[in-house]
PASEBA-1860 file (N, C-alpha, C; in nm, 3 decimals):
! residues 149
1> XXXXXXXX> -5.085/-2.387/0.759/-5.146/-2.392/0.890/-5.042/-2.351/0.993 ~ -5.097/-2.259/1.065/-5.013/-2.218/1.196/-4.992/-2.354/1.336 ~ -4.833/-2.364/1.341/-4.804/-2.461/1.454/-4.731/-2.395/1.538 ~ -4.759/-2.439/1.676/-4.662/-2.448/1.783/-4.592/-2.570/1.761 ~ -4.443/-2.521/1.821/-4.379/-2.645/1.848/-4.304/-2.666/2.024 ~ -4.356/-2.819/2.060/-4.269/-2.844/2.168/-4.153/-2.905/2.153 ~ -4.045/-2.877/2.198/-3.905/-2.866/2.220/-3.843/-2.992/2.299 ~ -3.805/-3.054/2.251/-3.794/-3.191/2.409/-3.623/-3.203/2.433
9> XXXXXXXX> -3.583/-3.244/2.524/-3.424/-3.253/2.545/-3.368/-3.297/2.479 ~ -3.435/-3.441/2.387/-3.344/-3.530/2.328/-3.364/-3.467/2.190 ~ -3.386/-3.332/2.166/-3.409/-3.244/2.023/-3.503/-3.269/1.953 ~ -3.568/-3.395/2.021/-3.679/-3.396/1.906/-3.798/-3.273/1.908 ~ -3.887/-3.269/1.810/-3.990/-3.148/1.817/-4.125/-3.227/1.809 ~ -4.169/-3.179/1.872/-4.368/-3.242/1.794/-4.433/-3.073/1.809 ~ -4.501/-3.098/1.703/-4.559/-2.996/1.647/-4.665/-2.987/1.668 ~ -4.790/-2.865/1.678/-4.943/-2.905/1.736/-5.012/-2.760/1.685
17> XXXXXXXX> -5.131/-2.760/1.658/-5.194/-2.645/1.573/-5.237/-2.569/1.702 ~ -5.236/-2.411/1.653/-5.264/-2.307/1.741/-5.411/-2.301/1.757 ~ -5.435/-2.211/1.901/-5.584/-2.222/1.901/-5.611/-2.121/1.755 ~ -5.581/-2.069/1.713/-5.646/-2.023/1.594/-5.636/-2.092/1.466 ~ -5.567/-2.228/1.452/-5.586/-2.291/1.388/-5.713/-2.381/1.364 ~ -5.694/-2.417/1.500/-5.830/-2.470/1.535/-5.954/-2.437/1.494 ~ -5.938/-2.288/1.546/-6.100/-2.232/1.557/-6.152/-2.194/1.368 ~ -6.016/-2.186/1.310/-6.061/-2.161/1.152/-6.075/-2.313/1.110
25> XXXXXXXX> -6.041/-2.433/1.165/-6.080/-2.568/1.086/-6.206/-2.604/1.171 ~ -6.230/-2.539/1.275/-6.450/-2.592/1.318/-6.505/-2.460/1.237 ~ -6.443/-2.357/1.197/-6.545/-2.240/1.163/-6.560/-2.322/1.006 ~ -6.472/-2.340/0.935/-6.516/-2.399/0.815/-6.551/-2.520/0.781 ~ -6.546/-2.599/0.865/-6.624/-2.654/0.913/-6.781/-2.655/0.953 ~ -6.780/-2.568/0.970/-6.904/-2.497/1.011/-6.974/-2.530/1.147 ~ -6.849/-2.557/1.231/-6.853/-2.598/1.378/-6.853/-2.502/1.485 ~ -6.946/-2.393/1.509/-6.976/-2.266/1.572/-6.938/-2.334/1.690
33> XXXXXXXX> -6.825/-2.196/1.818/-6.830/-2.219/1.927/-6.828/-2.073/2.029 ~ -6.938/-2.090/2.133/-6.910/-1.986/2.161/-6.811/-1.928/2.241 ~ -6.750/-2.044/2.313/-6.675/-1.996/2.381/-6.623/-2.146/2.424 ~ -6.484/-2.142/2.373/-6.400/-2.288/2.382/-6.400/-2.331/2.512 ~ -6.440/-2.255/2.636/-6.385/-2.327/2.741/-6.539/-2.417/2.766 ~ -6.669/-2.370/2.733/-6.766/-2.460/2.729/-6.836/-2.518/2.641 ~ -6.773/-2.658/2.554/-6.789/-2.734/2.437/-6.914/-2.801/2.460 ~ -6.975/-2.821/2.557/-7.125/-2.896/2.589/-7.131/-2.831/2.695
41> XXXXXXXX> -7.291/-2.722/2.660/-7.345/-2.708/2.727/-7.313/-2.759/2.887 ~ -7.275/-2.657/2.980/-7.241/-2.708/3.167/-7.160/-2.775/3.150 ~ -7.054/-2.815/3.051/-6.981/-2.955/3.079/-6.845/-2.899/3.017 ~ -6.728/-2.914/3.087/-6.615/-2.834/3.057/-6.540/-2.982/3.011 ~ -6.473/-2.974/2.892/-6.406/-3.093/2.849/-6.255/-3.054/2.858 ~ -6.225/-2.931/2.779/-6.069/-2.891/2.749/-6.018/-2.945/2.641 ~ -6.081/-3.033/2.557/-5.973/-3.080/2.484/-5.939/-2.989/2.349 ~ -5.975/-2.848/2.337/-5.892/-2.793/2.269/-5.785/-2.684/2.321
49> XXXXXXXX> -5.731/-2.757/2.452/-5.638/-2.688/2.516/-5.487/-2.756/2.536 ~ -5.383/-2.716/2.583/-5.244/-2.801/2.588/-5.241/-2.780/2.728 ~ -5.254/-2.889/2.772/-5.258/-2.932/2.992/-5.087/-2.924/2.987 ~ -5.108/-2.898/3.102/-4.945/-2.877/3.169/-4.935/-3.038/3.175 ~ -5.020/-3.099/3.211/-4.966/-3.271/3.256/-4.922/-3.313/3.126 ~ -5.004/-3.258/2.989/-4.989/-3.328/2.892/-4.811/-3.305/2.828 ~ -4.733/-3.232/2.832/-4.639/-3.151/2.837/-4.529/-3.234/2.925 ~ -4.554/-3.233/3.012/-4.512/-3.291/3.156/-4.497/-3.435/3.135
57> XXXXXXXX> -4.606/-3.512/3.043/-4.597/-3.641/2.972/-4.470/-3.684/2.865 ~ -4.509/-3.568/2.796/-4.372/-3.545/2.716/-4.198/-3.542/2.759 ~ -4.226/-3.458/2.830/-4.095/-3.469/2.901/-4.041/-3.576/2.926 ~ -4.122/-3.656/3.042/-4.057/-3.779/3.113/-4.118/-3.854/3.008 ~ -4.159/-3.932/2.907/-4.158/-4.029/2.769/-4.050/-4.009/2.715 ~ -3.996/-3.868/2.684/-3.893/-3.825/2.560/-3.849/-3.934/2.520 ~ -3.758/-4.006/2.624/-3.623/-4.144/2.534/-3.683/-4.270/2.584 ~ -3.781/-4.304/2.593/-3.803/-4.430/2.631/-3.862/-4.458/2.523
65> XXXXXXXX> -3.851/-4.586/2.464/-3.903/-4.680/2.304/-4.021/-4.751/2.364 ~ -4.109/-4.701/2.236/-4.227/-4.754/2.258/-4.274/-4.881/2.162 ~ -4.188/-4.917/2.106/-4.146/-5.020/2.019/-4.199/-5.162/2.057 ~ -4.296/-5.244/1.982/-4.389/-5.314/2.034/-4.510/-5.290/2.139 ~ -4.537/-5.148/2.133/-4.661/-5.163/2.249/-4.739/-5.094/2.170 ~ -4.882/-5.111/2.281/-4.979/-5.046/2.190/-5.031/-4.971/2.308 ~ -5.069/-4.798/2.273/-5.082/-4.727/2.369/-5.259/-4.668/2.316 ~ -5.276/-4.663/2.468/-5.430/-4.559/2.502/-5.404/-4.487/2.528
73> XXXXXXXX> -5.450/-4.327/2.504/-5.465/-4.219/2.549/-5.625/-4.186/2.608 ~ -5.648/-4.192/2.704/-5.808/-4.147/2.771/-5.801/-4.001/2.737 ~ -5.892/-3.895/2.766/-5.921/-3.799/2.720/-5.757/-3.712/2.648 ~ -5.749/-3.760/2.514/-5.644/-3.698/2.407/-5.653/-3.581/2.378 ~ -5.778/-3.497/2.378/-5.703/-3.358/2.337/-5.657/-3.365/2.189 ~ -5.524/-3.327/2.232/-5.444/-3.255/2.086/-5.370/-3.376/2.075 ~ -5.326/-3.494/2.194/-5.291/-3.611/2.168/-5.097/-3.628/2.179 ~ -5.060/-3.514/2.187/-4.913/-3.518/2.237/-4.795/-3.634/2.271
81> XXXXXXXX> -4.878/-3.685/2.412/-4.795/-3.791/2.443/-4.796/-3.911/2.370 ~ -4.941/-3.933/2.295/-4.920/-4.033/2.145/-4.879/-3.989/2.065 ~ -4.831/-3.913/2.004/-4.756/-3.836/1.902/-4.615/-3.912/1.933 ~ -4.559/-3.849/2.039/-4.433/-3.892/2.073/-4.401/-4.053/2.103 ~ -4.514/-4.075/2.164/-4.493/-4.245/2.143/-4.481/-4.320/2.032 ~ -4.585/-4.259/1.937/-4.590/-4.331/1.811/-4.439/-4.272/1.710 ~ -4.361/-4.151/1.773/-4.241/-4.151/1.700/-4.149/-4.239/1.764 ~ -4.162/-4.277/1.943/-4.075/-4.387/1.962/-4.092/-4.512/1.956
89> XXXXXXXX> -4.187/-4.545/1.813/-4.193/-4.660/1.812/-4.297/-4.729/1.812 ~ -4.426/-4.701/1.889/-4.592/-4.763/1.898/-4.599/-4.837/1.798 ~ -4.687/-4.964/1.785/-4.705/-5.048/1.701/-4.857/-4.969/1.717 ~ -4.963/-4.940/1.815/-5.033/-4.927/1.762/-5.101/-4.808/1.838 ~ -5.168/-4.696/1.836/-5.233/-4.607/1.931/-5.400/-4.601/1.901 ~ -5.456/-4.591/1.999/-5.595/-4.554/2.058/-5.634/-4.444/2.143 ~ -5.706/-4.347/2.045/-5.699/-4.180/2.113/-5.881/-4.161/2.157 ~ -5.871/-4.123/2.246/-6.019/-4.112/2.245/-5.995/-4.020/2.352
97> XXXXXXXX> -6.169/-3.905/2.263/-6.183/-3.777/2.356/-6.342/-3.764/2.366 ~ -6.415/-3.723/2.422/-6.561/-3.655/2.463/-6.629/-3.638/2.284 ~ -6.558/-3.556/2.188/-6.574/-3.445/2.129/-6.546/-3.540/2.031 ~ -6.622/-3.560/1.926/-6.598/-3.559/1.782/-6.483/-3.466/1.688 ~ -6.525/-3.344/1.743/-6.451/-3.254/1.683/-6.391/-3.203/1.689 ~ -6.269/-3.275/1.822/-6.211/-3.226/1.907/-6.092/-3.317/1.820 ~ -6.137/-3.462/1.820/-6.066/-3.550/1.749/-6.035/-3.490/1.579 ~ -6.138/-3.423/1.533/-6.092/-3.415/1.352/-6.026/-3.259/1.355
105> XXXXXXXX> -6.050/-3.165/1.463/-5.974/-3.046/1.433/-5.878/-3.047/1.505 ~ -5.832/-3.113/1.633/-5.732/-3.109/1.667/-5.598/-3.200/1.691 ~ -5.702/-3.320/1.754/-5.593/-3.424/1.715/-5.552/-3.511/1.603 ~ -5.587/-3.522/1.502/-5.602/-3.577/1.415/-5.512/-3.501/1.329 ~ -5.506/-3.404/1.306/-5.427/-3.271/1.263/-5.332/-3.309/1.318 ~ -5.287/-3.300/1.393/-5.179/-3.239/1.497/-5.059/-3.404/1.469 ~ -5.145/-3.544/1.434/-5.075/-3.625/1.405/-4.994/-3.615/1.238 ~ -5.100/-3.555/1.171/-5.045/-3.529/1.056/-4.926/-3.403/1.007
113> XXXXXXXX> -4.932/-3.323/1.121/-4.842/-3.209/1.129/-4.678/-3.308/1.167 ~ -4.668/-3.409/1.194/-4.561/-3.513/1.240/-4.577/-3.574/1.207 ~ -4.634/-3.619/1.097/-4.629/-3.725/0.967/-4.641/-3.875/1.039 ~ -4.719/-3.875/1.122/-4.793/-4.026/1.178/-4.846/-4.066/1.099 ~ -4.885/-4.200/1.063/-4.934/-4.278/0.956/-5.049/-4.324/1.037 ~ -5.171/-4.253/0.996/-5.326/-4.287/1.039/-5.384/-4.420/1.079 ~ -5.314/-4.486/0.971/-5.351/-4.603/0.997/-5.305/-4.722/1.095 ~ -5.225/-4.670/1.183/-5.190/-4.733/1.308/-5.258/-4.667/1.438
121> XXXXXXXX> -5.364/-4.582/1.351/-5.441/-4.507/1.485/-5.572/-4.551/1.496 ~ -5.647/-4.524/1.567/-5.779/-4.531/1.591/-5.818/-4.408/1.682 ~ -5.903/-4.309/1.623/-5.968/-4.246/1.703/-6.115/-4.257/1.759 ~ -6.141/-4.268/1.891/-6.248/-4.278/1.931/-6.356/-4.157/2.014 ~ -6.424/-4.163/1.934/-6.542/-4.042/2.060/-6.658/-4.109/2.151 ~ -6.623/-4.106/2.263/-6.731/-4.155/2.346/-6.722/-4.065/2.517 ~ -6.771/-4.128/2.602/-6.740/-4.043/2.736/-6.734/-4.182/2.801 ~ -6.678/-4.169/2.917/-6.611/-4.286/3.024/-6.699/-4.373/3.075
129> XXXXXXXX> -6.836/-4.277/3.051/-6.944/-4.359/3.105/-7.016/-4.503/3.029 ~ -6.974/-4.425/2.889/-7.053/-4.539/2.804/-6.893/-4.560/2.694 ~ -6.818/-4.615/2.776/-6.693/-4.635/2.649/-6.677/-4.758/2.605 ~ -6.773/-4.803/2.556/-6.768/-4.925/2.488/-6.721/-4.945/2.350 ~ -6.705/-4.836/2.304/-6.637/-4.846/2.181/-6.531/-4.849/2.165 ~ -6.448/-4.798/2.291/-6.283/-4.868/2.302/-6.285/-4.983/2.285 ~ -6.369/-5.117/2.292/-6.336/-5.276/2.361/-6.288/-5.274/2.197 ~ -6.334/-5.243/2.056/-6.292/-5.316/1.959/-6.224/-5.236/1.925
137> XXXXXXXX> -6.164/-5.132/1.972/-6.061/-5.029/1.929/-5.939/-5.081/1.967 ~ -5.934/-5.124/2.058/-5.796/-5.188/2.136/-5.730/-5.323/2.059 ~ -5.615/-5.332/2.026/-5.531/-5.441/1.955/-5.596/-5.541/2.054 ~ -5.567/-5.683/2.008/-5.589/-5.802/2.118/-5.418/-5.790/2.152 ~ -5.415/-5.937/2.208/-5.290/-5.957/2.260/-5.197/-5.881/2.366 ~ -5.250/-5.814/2.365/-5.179/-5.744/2.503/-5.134/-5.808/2.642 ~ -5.018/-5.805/2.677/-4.947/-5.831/2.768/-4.980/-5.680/2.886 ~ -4.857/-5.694/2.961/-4.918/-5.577/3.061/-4.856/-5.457/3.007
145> XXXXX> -4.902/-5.364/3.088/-4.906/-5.272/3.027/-4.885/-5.232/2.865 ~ -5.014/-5.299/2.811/-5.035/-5.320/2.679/-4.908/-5.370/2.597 ~ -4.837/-5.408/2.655/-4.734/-5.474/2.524/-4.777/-5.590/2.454 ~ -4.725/-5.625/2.337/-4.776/-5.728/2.303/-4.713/-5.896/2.374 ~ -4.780/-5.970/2.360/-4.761/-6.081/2.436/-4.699/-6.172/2.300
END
């Protein structure tokens, strides 16, 4: 599988699949699109794109330990800044995007391209409006800003 890699100061790399990686794991899939920038009908999501913020996340995370916390990502995408969290350390992450298939071709991938261990993840598909399926996705115990208590 074809990867990009981002580059961070403190040398570390995280790795993330190209849009043509992508588009060959929904085509065999058999996940027709006509055109990535509109994934639902009138409704522009992005999450098979790399945001400058998401990048920009990376950067300023690089050296800070994430060691005992448990992190959310709201609309994940390709999931980046949990990538890097969960290498500094996350006890536990919660990724959630719009897209079903946004989650199994891109982010989900993209954790395994950096050898994250799945099972400290949870991915979720829902939209903001009805996100009730985060409430049992989320560790208990949380202190603030999700650390554990």
């Amino acid at each position: 599988m074809a990867t990009n890699i981002l580059k961070l100061k403190s040398g570390r790399k995280i790795y993330y699949s190209t849009k043509e990686s992508i588009e060959n794991k929904l085509i065999s899939n058999k996940i027709k699109l006509n055109n990535l920038t509109d994934l639902e009908n009138k409704v522009y999501e992005g999450g098979l794109k790399i945001w400058e913020c998401s990048l920009d996340l990376c950067y300023f995370i690089d050296s800070m330990s994430f060691e005992g916390f448990n992190v959310l990502e709201l609309g994940c995408g390709a999931g980046l800044p949990s990538i890097l969290a969960a290498l500094n350390g996350a006890s536990s992450l919660t990724l959630q995007d719009f897209n079903d298939y946004v989650l199994e071709a891109n982010t989900k991938i993209n954790f395994q391209l950096n050898g994250i261990d799945l099972s400290k993840c949870s991915f979720v598909k829902c939209d903001w409006a009805n996100c009730l399926e985060l409430e049992g996705a989320i560790p208990e115990n949380r202190g603030p800003c999700g650390k554990k208590s």
